[in-house]
Structure formats: structure tokens, C-alpha cells
ROBAVO-406179 format. One record per residue (C-alpha): residue in one letter; x, y, z. Coordinates in nm, 4 decimals. Each point is the difference from the previous one (the first is absolute). Layout:
BEGIN
+------+----------+----------+----------+
| resn |       c1 |       c2 |       c3 |
+------+----------+----------+----------+
|    A |        X |        Y |        Z |
...
+------+----------+----------+----------+
This chain:
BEGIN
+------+----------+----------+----------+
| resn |       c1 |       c2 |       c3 |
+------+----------+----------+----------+
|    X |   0.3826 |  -1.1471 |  -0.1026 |
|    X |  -0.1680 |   0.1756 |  -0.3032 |
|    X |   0.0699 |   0.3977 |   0.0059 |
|    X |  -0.1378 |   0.2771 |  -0.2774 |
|    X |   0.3376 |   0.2091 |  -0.0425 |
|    X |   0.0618 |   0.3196 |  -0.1449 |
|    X |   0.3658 |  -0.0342 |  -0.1321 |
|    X |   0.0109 |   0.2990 |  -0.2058 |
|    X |  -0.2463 |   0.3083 |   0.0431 |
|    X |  -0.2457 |   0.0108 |  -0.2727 |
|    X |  -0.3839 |  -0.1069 |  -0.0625 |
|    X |  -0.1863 |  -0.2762 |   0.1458 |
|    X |   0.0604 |  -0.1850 |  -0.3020 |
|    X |   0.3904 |  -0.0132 |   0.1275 |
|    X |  -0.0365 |  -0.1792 |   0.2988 |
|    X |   0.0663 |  -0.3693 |   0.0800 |
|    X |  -0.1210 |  -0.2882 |   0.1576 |
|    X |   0.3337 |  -0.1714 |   0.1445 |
|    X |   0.1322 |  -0.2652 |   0.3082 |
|    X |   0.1536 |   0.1526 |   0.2473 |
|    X |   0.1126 |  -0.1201 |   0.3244 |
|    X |  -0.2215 |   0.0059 |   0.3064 |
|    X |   0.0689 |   0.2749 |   0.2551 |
|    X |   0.1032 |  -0.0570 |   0.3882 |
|    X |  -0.1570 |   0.2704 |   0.2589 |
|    X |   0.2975 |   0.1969 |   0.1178 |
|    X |  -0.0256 |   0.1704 |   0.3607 |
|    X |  -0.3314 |   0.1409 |   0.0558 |
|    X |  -0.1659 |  -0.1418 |  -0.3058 |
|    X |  -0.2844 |  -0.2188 |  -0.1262 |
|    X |  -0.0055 |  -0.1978 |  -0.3200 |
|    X |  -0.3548 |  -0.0890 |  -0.1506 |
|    X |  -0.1073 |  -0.2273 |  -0.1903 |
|    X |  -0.1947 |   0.2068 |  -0.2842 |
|    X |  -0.3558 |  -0.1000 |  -0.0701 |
|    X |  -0.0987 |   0.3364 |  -0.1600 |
|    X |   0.1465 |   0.3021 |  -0.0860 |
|    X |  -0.1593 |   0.3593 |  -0.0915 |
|    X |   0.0998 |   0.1701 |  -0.2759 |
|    X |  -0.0158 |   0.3987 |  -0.0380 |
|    X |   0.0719 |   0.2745 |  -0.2566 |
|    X |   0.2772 |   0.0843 |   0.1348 |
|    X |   0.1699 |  -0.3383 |  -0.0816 |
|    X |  -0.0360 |   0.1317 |  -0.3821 |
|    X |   0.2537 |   0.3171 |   0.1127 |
|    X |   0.2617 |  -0.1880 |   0.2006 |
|    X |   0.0814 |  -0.2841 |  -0.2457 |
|    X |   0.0372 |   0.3203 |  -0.2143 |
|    X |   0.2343 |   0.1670 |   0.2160 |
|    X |  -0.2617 |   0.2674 |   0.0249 |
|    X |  -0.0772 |   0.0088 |   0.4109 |
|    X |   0.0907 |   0.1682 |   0.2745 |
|    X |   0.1840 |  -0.4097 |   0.1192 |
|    X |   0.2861 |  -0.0895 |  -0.2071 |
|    X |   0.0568 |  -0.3379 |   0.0443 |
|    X |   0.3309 |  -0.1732 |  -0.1358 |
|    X |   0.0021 |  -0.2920 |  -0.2624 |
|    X |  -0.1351 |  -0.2327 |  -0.0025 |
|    X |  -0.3100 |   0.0337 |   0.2338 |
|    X |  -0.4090 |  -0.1362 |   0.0047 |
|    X |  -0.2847 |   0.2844 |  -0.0484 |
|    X |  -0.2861 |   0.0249 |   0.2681 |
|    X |   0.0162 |   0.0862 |   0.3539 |
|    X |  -0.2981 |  -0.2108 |   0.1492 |
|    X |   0.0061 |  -0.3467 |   0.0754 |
|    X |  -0.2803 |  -0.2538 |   0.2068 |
|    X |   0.0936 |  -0.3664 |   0.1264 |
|    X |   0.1861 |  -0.1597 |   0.2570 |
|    X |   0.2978 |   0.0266 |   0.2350 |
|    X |   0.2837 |  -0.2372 |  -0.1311 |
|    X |   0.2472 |   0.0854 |   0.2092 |
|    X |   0.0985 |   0.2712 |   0.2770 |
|    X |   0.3175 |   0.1755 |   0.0485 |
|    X |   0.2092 |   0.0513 |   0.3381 |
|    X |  -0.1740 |   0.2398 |   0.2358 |
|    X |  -0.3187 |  -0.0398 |  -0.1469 |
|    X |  -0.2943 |  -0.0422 |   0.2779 |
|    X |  -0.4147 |  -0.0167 |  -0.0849 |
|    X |   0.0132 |  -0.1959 |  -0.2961 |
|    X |   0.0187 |  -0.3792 |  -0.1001 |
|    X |   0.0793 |  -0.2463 |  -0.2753 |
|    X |  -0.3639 |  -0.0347 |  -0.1852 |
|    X |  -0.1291 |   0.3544 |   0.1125 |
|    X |  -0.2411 |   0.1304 |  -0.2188 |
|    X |   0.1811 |   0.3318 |  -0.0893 |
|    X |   0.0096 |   0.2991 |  -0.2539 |
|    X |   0.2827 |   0.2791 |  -0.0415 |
|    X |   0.1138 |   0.3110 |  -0.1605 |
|    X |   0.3153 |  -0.0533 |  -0.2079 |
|    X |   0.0849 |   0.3183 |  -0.1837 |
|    X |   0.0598 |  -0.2432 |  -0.2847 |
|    X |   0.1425 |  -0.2959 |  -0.0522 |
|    X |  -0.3369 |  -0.2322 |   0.0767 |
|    X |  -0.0379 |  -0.1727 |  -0.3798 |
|    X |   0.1125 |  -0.3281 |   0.1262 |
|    X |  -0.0984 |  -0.3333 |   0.1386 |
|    X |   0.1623 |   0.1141 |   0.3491 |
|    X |   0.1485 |   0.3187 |   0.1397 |
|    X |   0.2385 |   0.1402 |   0.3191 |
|    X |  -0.1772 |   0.3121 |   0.1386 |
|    X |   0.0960 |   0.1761 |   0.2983 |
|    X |  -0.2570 |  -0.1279 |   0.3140 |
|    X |  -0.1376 |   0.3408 |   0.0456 |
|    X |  -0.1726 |   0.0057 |  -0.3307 |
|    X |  -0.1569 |  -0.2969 |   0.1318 |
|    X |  -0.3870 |  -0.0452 |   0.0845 |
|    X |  -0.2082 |  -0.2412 |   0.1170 |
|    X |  -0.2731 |  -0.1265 |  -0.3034 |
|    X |  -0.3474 |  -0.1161 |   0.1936 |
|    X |  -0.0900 |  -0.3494 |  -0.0222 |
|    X |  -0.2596 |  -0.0282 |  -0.2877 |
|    X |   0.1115 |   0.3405 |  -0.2278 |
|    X |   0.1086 |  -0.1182 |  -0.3576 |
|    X |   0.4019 |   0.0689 |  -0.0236 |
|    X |  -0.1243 |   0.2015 |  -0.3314 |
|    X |  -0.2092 |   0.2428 |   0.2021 |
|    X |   0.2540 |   0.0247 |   0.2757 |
|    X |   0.3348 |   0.0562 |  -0.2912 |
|    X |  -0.2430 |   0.2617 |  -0.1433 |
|    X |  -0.0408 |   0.2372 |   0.2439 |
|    X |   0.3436 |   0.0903 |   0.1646 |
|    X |   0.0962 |   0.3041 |  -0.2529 |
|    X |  -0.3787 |   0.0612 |  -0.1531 |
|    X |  -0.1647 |   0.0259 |   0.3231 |
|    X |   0.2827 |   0.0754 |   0.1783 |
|    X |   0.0873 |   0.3405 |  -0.1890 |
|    X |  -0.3882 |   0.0963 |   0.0075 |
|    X |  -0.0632 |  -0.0539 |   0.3301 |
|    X |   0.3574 |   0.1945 |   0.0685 |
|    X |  -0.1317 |   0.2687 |  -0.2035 |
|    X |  -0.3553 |   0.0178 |   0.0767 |
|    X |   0.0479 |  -0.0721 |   0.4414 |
|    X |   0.3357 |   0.1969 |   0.0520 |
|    X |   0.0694 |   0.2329 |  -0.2332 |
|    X |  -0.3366 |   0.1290 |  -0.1439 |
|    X |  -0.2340 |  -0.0512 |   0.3585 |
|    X |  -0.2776 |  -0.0895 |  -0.1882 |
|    X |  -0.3293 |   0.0406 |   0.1829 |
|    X |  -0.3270 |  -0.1347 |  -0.0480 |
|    X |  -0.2130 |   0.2192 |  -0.2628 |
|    X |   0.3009 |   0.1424 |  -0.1840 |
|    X |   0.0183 |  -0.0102 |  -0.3143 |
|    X |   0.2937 |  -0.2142 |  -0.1512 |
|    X |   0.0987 |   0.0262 |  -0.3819 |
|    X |   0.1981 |  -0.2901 |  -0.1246 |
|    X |   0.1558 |   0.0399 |  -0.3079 |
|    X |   0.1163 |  -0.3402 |  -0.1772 |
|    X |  -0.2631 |  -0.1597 |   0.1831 |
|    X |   0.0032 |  -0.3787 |  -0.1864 |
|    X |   0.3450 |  -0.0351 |   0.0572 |
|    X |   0.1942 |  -0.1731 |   0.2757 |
|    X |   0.0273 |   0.2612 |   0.2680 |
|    X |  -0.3317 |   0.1931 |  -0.1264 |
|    X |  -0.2087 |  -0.2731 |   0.0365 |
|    X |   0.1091 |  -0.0468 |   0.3464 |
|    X |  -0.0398 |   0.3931 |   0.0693 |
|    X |  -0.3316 |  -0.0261 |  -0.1170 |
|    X |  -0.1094 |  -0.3261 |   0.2449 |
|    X |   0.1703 |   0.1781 |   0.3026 |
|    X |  -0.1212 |   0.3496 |  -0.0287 |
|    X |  -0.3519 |  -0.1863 |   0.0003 |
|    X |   0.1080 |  -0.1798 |   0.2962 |
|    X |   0.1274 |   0.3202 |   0.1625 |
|    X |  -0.3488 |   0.1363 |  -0.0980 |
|    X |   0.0729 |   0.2567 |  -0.2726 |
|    X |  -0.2159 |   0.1398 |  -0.3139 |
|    X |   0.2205 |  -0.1725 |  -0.2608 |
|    X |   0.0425 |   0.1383 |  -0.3416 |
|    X |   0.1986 |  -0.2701 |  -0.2804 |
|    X |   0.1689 |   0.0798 |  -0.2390 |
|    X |   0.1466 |  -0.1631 |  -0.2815 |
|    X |   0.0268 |  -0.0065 |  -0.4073 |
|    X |  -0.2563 |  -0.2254 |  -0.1497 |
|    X |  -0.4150 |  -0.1104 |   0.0800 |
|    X |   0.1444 |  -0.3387 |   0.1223 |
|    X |   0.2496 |   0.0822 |   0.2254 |
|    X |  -0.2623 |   0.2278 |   0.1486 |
|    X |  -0.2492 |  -0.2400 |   0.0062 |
|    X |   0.2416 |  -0.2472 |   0.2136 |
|    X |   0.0677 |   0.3172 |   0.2482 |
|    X |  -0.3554 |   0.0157 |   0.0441 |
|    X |  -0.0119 |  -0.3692 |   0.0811 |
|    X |   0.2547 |   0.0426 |   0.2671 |
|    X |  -0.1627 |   0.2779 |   0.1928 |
|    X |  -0.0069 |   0.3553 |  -0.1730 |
|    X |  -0.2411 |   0.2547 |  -0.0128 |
|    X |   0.0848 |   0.1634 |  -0.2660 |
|    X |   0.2086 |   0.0281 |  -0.3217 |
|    X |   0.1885 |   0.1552 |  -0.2495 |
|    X |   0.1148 |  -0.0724 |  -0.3031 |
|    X |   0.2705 |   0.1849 |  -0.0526 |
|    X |   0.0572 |  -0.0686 |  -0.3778 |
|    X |  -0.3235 |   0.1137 |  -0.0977 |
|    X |  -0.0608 |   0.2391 |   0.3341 |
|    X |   0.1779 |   0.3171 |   0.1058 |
|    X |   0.1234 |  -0.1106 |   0.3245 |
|    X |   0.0123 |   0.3284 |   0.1801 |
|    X |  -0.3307 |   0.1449 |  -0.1112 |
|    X |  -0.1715 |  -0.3251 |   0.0596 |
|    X |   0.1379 |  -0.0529 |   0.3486 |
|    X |  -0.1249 |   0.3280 |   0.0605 |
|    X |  -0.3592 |  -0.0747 |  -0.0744 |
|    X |   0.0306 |  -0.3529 |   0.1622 |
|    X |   0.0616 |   0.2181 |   0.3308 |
|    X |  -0.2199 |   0.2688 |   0.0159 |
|    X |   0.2779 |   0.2164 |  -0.1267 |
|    X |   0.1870 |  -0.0486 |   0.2839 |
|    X |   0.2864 |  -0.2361 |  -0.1226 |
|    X |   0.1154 |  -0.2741 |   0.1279 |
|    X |   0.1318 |  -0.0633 |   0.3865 |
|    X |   0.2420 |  -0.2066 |  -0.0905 |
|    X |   0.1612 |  -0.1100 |  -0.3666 |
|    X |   0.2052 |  -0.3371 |  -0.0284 |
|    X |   0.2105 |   0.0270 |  -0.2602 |
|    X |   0.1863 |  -0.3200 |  -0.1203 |
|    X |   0.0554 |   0.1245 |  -0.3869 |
|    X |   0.1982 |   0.3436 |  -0.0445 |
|    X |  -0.0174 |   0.1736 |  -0.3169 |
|    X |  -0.2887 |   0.2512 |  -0.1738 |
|    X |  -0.2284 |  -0.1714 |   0.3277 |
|    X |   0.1839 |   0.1164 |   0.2393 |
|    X |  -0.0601 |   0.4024 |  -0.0077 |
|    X |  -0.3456 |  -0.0409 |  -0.1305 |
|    X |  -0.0878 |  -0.1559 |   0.2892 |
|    X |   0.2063 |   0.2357 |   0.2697 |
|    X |  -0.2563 |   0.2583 |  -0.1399 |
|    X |  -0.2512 |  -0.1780 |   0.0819 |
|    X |   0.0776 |  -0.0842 |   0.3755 |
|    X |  -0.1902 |   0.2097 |   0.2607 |
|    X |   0.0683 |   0.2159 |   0.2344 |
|    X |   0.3002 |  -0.1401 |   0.2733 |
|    X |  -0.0126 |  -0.3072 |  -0.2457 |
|    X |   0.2600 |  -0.3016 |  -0.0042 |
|    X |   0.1044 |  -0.1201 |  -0.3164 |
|    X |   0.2369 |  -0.2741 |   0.0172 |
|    X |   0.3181 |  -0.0788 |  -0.2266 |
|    X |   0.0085 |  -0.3437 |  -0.0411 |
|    X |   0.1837 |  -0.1022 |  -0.3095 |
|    X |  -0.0028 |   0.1065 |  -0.3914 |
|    X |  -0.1386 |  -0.3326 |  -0.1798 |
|    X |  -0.0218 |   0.2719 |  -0.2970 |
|    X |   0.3715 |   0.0325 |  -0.0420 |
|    X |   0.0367 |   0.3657 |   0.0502 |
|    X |   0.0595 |   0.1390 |   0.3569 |
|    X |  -0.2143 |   0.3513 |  -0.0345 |
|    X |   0.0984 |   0.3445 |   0.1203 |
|    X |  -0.2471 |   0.1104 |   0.1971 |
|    X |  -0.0380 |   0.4325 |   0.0172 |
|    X |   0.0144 |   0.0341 |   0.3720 |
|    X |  -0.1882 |   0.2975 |   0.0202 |
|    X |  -0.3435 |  -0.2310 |  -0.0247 |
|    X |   0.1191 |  -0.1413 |   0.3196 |
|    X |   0.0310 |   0.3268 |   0.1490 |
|    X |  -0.3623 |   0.1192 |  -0.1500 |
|    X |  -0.1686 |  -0.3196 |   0.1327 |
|    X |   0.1734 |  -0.0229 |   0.3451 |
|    X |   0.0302 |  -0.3694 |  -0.0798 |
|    X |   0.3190 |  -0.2115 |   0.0630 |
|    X |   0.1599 |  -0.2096 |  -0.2201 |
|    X |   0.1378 |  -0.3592 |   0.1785 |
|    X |   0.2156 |  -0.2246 |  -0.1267 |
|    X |  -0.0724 |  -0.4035 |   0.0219 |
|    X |   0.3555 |  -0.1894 |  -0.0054 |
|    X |  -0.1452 |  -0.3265 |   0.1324 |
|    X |   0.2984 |  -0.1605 |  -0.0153 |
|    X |   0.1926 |   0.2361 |   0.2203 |
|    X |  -0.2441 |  -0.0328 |   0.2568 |
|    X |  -0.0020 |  -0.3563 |   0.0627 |
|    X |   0.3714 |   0.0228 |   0.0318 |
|    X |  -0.0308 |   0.3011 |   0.2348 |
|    X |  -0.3379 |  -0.1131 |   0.1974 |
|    X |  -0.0131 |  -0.4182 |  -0.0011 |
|    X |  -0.2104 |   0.0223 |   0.3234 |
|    X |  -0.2428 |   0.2528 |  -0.1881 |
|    X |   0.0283 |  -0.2437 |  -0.3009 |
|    X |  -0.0801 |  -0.2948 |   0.1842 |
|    X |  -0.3078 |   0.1622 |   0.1421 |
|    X |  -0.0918 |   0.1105 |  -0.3061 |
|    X |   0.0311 |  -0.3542 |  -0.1767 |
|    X |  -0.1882 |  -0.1381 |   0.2627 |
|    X |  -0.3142 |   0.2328 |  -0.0330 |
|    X |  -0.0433 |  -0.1086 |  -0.3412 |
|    X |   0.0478 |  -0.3813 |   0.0631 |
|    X |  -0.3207 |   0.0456 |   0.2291 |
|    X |  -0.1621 |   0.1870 |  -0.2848 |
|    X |   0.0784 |  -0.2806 |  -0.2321 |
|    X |  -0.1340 |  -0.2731 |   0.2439 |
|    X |  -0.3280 |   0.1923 |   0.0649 |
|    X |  -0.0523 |   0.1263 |  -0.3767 |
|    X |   0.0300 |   0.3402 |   0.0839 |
|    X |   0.2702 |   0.0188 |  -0.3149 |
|    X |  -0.0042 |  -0.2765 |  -0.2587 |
|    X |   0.3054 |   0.0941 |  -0.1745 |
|    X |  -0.0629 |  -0.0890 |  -0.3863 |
|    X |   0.2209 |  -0.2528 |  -0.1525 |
|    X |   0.0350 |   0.0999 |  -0.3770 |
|    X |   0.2124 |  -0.3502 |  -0.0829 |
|    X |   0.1473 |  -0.3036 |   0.1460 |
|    X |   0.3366 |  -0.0660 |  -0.1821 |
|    X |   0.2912 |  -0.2744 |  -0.0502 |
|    X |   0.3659 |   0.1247 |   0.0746 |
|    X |   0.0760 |  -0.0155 |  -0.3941 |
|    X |  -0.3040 |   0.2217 |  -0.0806 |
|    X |   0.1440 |   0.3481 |   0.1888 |
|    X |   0.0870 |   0.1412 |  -0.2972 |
|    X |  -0.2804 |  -0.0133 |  -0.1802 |
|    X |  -0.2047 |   0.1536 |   0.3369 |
|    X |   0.2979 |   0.2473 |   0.0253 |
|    X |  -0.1012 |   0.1163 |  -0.3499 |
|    X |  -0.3568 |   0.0288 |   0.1331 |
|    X |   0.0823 |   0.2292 |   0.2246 |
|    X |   0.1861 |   0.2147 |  -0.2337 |
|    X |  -0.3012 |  -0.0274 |  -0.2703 |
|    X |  -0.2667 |   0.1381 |   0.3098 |
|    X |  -0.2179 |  -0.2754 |  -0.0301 |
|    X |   0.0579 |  -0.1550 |   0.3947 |
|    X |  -0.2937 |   0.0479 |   0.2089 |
|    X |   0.1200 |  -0.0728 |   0.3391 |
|    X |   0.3085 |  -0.2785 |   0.0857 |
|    X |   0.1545 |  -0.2719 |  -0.1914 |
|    X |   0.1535 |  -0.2560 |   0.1954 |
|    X |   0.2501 |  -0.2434 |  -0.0816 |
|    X |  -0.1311 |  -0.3560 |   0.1716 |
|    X |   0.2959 |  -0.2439 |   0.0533 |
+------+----------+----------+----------+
């Protein structure tokens, strides 16, 4: 089977497209048969050596993967040869087929494009996460999303409508504005152009924001912590800008508002059952068109590293997926 490998860390440009030998489900596990596969931001850092995973060499980028059941291992009960499945993977999913452990397994509806369902496991997944459990968003708040025509930002943006919030976008050009607005927000910054703190101010009534999703890190990050209200949330979900800020705690103190940290990953290992449930509320929003998660590319194998670069460059509006 074909496999994109990262043999030595480095830039997208590094990796390979290479034969490898088709895995066999060990106890427990489920190999798929790959039809699509999501890529993320975060597959730029750890073919870098630059995340918080550190595979060893040689392994595939990507963590999400669509298709069908192959093969199940011993012990494994609720799932078939020609299931229509997706999974979590950490990393490793770049590749015509993959061994993942059956709880990271879930049902795909009958009818939902494998490109939709490889798509939203981390995107979705980590908003939801953030937006559901750790921020208790409530109808009429008023959500800030900073990086808001990325990957996870987009998908902030589309649930915190769904959960009913006042949603304020914000991003660093007119277009990638202009595509937040498409999917659902209220409002926008430009924060390029825009102070971000003054101007979320005025977007709420002085107030600040009730809750601040944070995917980016760097200058953003305090700018927007003084702008989040009174027994705000503001939500630490990754540093896309490179730099992990220092935040002066005493603005926490002043505001009464809590900062929460989002570390999907740790969470679906520590709560599958909350995963699952999770996974499976945004399936049903998928089939009813409640979310309509944006698809920014459909790629070969061979073209990762050029999307990979993408990524890097800011110019991804939503998911690429590899189609195999």
C-alpha cells in the first residue's frame, strides 16, 4: 500500500510517498481502508518535531481517516468487514490503509461523503469540546473567535451559532472575513487593520466578550483577555502564531474570568464515551445541515506537501482532505 512518510523531521517538502506493507489489526484493533483523510495545522508542527506527540521514524502525518473496515482484530465486537467507519489516529493516517485501536472507531451514516465525515473528528471535535464542556456556552452569549477561517475557527464559529451565541470573527484579511460571514458570524474583525480589544469592546456594548476561543497565541492572545467580560471564559486552544504568550494574571483576577485549557486530544483518551457522544451530535448536524463543514481542497496522496505548505502560508479556509 501507498504511505506519505516523514523519515526525517523537516518541512512538508521532506516527506515521501513510499510502499509499505499492509498492516494486520492486532488485539482490539480495526484496520480501514482509507478513502479520505483530514489534514490539520498541526500536521505542519509534528513532521517538524515541533508538537506536544513525538512520533519515532519513520511515521505518516494526519490523524483522521474515513472508509471502510478491512479487517478486525481479536476481541473486537460491533463492527464488520465493509463498515462504513471514521477514526481518530493521533497520527499516522497518510496512507491507503491504517491499524487504529477500535475505540477510536465510529460509525459514518449511510449517505455522508467520507470527506465530510474525515473532516470533522479534530475540527469539530475540539470546538464542540471547547465550546459544550469546557466554556458552557449558552444561548445569547457572546463568543469571540479568534482565527476564525481556519480549521478549528471555522468550526467554532458554525457551532457557537448552533449553540445559539452572538458570534464575533475574527481573522487577518477582508476575505477570510468575508468566508466567516458566509459560515454563520455576526460580526467581524479584522485584526490586521482593527485593534482587537477596543473593537471587541464596541462590538459588545462595552461589555467584552462571554467567552474568547483562542486557537492562535501570540500579541492576540492578551489583547483579547482584556477584552473578555465580566466571569468571562477565554479558552487556550493552541498558538498557530508560533509564540506561546505570557499572560499577566492579574487581568484574570480584575475580570473574575477563568482561563480553560482545550487539550482535545487528552480528552478523547480520558473520556471515549463523552467523545463518542460528542462525534455523534455532529454526525446528526451534518446529515440535517445544521453544520456544513467547508471543504477548502480535495487532494491526491502525492500533493500533501504542497497543502502542508498551505497551511503554513495561512491561506486554508477550512479542511483539506486527502481522497484515496
Amino acid at each position: 500500500m501507498k504511505a506519505l512518510l516523514c523519515k526525517s523531521f523537516g518541512p512538508p517538502e521532506s516527506l515521501v510517498v513510499e510502499d509499505i506493507p499492509s498492516p494486520e489489526p492486532g488485539p482490539g484493533e480495526i484496520v480501514i481502508t482509507a478513502r479520505a483523510v483530514g489534514l490539520n495545522f498541526f500536521d505542519t508542527l509534528i513532521i517538524q518535531n515541533k508538537y506536544q506527540f513525538k512520533p519515532e521514524l519513520p511515521f505518516s502525518p494526519a490523524a483522521e481517516v474515513a472508509g471502510y473496515v478491512k479487517a478486525v482484530g481479536a476481541g473486537v465486537t460491533g463492527f464488520a468487514e465493509g463498515d462504513r467507519v471514521m477514526a481518530y489516529s493521533t497520527y499516522g493516517a497518510a496512507r491507503e490503509e491504517i491499524a487504529v485501536p477500535a475505540q477510536n472507531v465510529i460509525p459514518v451514516p449511510e449517505g455522508l461523503d467520507f470527506a465530510i465525515a474525515a473532516g470533522i473528528t479534530i475540527t469539530y471535535g475540539t470546538s464542540f469540546h471547547a465550546l459544550k464542556d469546557r466554556a458552557d456556552l449558552k444561548p445569547g452569549d457572546k463568543l469571540a473567535v479568534l482565527g476564525a477561517s481556519g480549521g478549528v475557527g471555522q468550526a467554532a464559529v458554525e457551532i457557537g451559532k448552533a449553540l445559539g451565541a452572538h458570534v464575533i470573527a475574527a481573522a487577518s484579511s477582508a476575505d477570510k472575513l468575508e468566508f466567516c460571514r458566509q459560515v454563520g458570524a455576526d460580526e467581524t474583525i479584522n485584526y490586521e487593520t482593527e485593534d482587537l480589544k477596543n473593537r471587541l469592546k464596541e462590538l459588545t456594548s462595552g461589555e467584552g466578550a462571554d467567552v474568547v476561543y483562542d486557537p492562535v497565541g501570540g500579541d492576540l492572545a492578551e489583547a483579547a483577555l482584556r477584552a473578555t467580560a465580566w466571569n468571562g471564559r477565554f479558552l487556550v486552544v493552541g498558538f498557530a502564531a508560533g509564540d506561546i504568550p505570557k499572560i499577566p494574571l492579574n487581568l484574570v483576577l480584575l475580570k473574575g474570568c477563568s482561563l480553560v485549557g482545550v487539550f482535545w486530544g487528552a480528552f478523547v483518551q480520558r473520556n471515549p464515551e463523552r467523545h463518542l457522544a460528542n462525534t455523534t451530535t455532529l454526525l446528526n448536524w451534518c446529515v440535517d445541515g445544521t453544520i456544513k463543514p467547508h471543504i477548502h481542497d480535495r487532494i491526491a496522496l502525492e500533493d500533501t506537501p504542497a497543502a502542508l505548505r498551505a497551511f503554513l502560508n495561512r491561506e486554508v479556509k477550512g479542511k483539506i482532505i486527502i481522497e484515496l
